[in-house]
C-alpha positions as CSV (number, residue, x, y, z in Angstrom):
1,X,-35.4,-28.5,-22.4
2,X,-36.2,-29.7,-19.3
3,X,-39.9,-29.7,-17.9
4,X,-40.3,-26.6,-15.5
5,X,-42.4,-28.1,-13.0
6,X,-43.6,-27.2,-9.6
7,X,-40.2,-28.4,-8.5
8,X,-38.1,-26.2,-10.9
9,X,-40.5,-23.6,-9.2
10,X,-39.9,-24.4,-5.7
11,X,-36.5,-24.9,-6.4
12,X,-35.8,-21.5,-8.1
13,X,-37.8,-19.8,-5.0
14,X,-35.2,-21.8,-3.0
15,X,-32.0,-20.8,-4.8
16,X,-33.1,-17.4,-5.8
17,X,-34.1,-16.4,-1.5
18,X,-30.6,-18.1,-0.2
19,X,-28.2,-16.0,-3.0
20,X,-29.8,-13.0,-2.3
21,X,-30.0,-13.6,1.7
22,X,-26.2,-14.8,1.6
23,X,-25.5,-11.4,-0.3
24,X,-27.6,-9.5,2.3
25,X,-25.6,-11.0,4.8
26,X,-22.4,-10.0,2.5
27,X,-23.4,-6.5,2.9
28,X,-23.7,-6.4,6.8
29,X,-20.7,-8.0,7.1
30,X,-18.8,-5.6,4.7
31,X,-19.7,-2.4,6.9
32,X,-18.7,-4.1,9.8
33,X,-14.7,-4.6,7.5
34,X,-14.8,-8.3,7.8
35,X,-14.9,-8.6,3.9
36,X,-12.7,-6.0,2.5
37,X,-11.6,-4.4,-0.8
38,X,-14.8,-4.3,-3.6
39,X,-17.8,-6.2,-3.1
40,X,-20.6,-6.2,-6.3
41,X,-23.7,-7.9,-5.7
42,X,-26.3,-9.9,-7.7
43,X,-29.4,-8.2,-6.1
44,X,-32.1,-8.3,-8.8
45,X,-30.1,-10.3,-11.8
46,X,-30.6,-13.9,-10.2
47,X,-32.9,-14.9,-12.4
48,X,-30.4,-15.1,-15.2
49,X,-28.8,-17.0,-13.0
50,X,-31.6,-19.6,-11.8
51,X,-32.5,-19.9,-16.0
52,X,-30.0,-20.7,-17.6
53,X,-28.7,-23.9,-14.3
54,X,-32.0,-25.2,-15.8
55,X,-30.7,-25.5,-19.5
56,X,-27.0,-26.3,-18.8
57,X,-25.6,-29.8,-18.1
58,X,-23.8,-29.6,-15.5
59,X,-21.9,-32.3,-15.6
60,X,-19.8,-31.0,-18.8
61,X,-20.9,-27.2,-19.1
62,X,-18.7,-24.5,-17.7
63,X,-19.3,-20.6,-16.8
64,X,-17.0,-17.6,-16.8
65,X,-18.3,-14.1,-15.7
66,X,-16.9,-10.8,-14.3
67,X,-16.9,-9.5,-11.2
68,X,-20.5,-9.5,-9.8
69,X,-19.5,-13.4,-9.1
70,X,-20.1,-14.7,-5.5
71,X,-23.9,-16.7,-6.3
72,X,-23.0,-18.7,-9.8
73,X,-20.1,-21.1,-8.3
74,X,-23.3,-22.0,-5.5
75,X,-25.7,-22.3,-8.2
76,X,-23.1,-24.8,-10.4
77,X,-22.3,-27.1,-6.8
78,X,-19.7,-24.9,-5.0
79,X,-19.6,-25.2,-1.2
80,X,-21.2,-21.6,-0.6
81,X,-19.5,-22.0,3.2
82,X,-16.2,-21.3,0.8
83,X,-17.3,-19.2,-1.0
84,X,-18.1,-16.6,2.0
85,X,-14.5,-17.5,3.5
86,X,-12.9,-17.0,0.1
87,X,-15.0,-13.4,1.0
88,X,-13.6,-13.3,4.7
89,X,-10.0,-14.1,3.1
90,X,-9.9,-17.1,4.5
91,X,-7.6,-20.4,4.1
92,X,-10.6,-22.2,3.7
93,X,-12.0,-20.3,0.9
94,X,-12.6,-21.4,-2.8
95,X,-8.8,-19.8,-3.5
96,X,-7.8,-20.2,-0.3
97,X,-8.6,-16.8,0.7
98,X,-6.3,-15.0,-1.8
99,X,-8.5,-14.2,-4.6
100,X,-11.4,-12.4,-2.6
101,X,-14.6,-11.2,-3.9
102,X,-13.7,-10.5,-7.8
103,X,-12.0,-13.8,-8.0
104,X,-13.9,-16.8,-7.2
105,X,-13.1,-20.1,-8.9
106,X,-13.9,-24.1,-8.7
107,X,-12.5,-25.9,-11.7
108,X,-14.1,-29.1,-10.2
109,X,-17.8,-27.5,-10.5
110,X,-16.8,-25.7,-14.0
111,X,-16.8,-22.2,-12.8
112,X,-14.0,-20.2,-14.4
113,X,-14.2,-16.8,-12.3
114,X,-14.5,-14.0,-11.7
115,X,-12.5,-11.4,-13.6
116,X,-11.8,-7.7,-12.7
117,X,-10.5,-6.6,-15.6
118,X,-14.1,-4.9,-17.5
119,X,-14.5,-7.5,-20.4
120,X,-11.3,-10.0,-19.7
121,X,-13.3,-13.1,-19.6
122,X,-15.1,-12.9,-23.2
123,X,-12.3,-13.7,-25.2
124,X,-11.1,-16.0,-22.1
125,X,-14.7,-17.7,-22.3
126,X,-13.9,-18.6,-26.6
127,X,-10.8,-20.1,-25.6
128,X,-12.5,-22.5,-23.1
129,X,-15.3,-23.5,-25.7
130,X,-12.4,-23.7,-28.2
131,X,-10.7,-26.2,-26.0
132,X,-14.1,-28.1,-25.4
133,X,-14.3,-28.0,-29.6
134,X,-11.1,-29.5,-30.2
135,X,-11.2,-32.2,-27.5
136,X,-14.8,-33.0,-28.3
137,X,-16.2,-32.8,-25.4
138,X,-19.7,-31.7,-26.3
139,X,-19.4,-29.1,-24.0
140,X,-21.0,-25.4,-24.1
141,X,-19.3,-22.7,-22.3
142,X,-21.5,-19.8,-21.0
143,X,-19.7,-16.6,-21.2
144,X,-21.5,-13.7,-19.0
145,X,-20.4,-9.7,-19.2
146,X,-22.4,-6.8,-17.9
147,X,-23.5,-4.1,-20.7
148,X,-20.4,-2.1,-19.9
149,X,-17.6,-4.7,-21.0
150,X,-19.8,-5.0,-24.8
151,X,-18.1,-1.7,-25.6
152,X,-14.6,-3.4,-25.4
153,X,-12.6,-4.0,-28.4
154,X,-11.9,-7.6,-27.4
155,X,-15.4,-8.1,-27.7
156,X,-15.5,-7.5,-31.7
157,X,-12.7,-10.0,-31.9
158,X,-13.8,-12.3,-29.6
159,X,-17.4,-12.7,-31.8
160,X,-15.7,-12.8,-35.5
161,X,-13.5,-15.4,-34.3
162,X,-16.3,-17.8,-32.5
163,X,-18.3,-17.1,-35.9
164,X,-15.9,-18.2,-38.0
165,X,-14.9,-21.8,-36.0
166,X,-18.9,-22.0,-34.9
167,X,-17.5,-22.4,-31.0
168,X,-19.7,-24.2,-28.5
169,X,-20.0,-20.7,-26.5
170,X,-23.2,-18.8,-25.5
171,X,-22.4,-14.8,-24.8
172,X,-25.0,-13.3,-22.4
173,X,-24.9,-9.7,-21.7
174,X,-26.5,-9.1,-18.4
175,X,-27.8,-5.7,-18.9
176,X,-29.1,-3.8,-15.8
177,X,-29.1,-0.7,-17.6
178,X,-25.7,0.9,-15.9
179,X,-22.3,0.6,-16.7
180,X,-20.9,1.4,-12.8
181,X,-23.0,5.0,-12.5
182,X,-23.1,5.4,-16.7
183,X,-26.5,4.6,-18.5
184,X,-26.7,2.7,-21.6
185,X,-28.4,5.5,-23.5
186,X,-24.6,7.4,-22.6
187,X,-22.6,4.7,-23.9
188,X,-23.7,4.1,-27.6
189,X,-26.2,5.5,-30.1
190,X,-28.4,2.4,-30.1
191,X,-29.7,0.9,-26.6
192,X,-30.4,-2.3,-28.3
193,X,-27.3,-4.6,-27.0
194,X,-27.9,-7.7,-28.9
195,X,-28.0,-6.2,-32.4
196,X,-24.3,-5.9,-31.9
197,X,-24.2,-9.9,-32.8
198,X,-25.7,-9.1,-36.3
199,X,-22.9,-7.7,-37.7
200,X,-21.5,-11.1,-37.4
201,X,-24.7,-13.0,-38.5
202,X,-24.3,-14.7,-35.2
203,X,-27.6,-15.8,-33.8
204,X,-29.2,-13.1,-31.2
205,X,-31.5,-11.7,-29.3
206,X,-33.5,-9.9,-26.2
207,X,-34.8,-11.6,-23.1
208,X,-36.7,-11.0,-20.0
209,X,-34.0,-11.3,-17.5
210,X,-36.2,-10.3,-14.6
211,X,-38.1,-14.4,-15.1
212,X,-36.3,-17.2,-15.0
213,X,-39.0,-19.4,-17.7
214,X,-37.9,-16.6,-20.4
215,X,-34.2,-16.8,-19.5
216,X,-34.4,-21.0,-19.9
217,X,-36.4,-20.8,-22.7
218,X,-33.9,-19.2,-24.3
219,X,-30.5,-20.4,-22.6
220,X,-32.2,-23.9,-23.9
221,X,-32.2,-22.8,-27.7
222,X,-28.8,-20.9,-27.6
223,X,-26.9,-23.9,-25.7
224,X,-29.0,-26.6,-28.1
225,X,-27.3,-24.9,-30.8
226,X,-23.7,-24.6,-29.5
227,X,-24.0,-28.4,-28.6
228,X,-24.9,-29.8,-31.9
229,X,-21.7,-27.6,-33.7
230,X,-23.9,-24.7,-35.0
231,X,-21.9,-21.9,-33.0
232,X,-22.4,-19.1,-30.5
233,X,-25.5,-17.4,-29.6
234,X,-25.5,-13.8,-28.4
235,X,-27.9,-13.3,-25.9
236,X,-29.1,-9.7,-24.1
237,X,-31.0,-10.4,-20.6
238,X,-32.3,-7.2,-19.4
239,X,-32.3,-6.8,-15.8
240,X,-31.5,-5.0,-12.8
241,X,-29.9,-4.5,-10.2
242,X,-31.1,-2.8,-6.3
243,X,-28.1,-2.1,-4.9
244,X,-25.1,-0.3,-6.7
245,X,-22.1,-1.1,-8.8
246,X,-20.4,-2.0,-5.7
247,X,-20.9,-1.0,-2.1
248,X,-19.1,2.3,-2.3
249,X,-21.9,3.2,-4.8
250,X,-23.9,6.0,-3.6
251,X,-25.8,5.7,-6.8
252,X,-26.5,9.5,-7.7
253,X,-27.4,9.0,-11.1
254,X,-30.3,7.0,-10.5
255,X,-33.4,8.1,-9.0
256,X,-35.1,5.6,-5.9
257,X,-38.5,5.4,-7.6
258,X,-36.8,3.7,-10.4
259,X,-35.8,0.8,-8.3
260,X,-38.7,0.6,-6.4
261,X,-40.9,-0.2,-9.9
262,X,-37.8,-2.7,-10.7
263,X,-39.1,-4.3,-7.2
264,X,-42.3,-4.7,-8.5
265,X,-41.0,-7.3,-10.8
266,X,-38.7,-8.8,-8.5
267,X,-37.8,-12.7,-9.8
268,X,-38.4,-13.9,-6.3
269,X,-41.5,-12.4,-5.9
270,X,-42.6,-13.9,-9.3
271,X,-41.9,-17.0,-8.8
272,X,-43.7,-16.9,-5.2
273,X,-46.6,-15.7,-6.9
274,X,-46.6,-18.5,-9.5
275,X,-46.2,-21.0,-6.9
276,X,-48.9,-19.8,-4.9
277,X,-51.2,-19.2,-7.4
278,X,-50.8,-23.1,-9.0
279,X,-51.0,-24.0,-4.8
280,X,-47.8,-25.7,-5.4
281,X,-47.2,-24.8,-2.6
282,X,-48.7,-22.9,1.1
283,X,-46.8,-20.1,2.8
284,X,-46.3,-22.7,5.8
285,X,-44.1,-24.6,3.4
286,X,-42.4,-21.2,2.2
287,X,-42.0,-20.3,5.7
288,X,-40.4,-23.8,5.7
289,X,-38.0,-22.8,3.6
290,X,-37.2,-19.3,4.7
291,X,-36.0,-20.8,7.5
292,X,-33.8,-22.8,5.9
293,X,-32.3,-20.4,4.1
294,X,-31.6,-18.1,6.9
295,X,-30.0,-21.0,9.0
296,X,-27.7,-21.9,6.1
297,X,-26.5,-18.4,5.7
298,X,-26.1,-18.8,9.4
299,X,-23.9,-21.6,8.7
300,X,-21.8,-19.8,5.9
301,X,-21.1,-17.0,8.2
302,X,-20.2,-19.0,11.4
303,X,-17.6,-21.5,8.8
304,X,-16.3,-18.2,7.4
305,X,-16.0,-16.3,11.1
306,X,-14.4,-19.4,12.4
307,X,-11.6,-20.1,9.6
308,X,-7.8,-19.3,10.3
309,X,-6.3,-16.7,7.7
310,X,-3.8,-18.6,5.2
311,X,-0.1,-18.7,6.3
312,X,2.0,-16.5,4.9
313,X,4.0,-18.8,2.8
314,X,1.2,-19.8,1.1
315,X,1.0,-16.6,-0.4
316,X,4.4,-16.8,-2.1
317,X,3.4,-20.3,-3.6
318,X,1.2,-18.9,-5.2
319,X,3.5,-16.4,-6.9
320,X,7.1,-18.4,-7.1
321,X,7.6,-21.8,-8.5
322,X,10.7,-21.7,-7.4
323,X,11.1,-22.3,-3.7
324,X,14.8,-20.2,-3.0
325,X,13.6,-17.8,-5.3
326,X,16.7,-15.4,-5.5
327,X,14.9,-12.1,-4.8
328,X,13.5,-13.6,-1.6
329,X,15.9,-12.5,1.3
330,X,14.0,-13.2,4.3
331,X,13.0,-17.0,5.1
332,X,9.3,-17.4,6.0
């Protein structure tokens, strides 16, 4: 792995502050209906995030998640301007401003959505790191679900499958202990997520998803193995998130002095500690770079504000190959 110096350090401080201040800015902008439809946010879980960019190459390796998907095409190169018009529904978004929140993609950065369907993108994420297998192209394909989507069917399939043809795949659950407003304990008689990869004998495990050195550690020894043909890894990063399932949460079944003592090991504050601690840093040059965040957030919002809306047509070239498709009766 890598070294995690006081770069990776300042770096992570960096990354971590501008996904959750572009998400902030998300929120306001939401309430005011200039994003529409569902928006789920990252609050909390971006050390999972900042962890495993550390072990992956990303010059080869690709990602696939669920829903909660609008800071991992930024952290693997995607313009986040684009991103927050994809958000706006914008022409100028990542899918030209058709896919919206749930749906962000970049082929060209090796980002691979963004699914709403609860669990779609596991079996999805083997068939990428079978294609990667069969072309050789020493890839690993990191395959992210939330705790809910490991009590889908496709799941079980999805494992003896990558088992049996040792895929280059690594399965994280991101765990932040709800399912939407269900509880983990109310799902299953075992809370322990990861065991469910010892019924295939496929390497597994916990991890502190709350600090980013745990989450690289690990992402490092699950990816090693993928790379070198050993198979999959099935990882379980425990974290959390502050804000609910989406923003039409209002998060009865959770109590607000459970969040704040999630706060109090917030990855961003961690990693400020560390780096002020080892003096990698001062808060002048933190202040430095709190600034800079806010300005580029700035930036996303004024991009995203100031893109047209896509034409219409562009919406049934999306759906019709066919351009005098016979059930169309009205030209554009």
């Amino acid at each position: 792995m890598q070294k995690i110096t006081k770069e990776t350090y300042i770096k992570w401080y960096e990354d971590m502050l501008f996904w959750r201040k572009f998400e902030d800015k998300l929120a306001a902008v939401y309430i005011q209906q200039k994003v529409r439809g569902f928006l789920h946010l990252y609050n909390g879980q971006e050390a999972v995030l900042a962890g495993a960019l550390h072990a992956m190459d990303l010059s080869k390796d690709k990602m696939i998640t669920a829903y909660r998907n609008h800071v991992q095409p930024i952290g693997m190169g995607v313009d986040p301007k684009r991103v927050m018009a994809e958000l706006y529904g914008k022409a100028t978004g990542t899918s030209q401003g058709l896919g919206g929140s749930m749906h962000i993609f970049s082929k060209e950065k090796g980002f691979y959505g963004g699914h709403g369907i609860v669990g779609g993108q596991i079996p999805l994420g083997a068939g990428m790191a079978f294609g990667d297998k069969y072309h050789d192209r020493g890839a690993v394909t990191l395959c992210y679900m939330g705790d809910g989507a490991v009590r889908q069917g496709s799941l079980h399939e999805t494992f003896n499958m990558a088992m049996n043809w040792k895929l280059p795949v690594v399965f994280v659950c991101e765990n932040n202990g709800y399912a939407m407003g269900t509880s983990v304990e109310r799902t299953a008689n075992h809370t322990d997520i990861w065991k469910l990869g010892l019924g295939y004998e496929m390497p597994c495990g916990p991890v502190d998803g709350m600090n980013p050195v745990k989450v690289a550690e690990a992402m490092h020894e699950a990816i090693d193995r993928a790379r070198r043909g050993d198979g999959p890894t099935f990882l379980e990063m425990k974290t959390y998130r502050y804000r609910g399932h989406s923003m039409s949460d209002a998060q009865h079944y959770r109590t607000k002095e459970e969040v704040e003592e999630y706060k109090k090991i917030d990855p961003i504050t961690q990693v400020k500690d560390i780096i002020l601690e080892n003096k990698h840093a001062t808060e002048a040059d933190l202040k430095v770079i709190d600034k800079r965040v806010k300005d580029l957030v700035s930036e996303c919002e004024k991009f995203a504000e100031e893109s047209p809306y896509p034409e219409k047509s562009v919406m049934y070239d999306a759906v019709y190959e066919q351009e005098d498709y016979p059930f169309l009766q009205h030209k554009l």
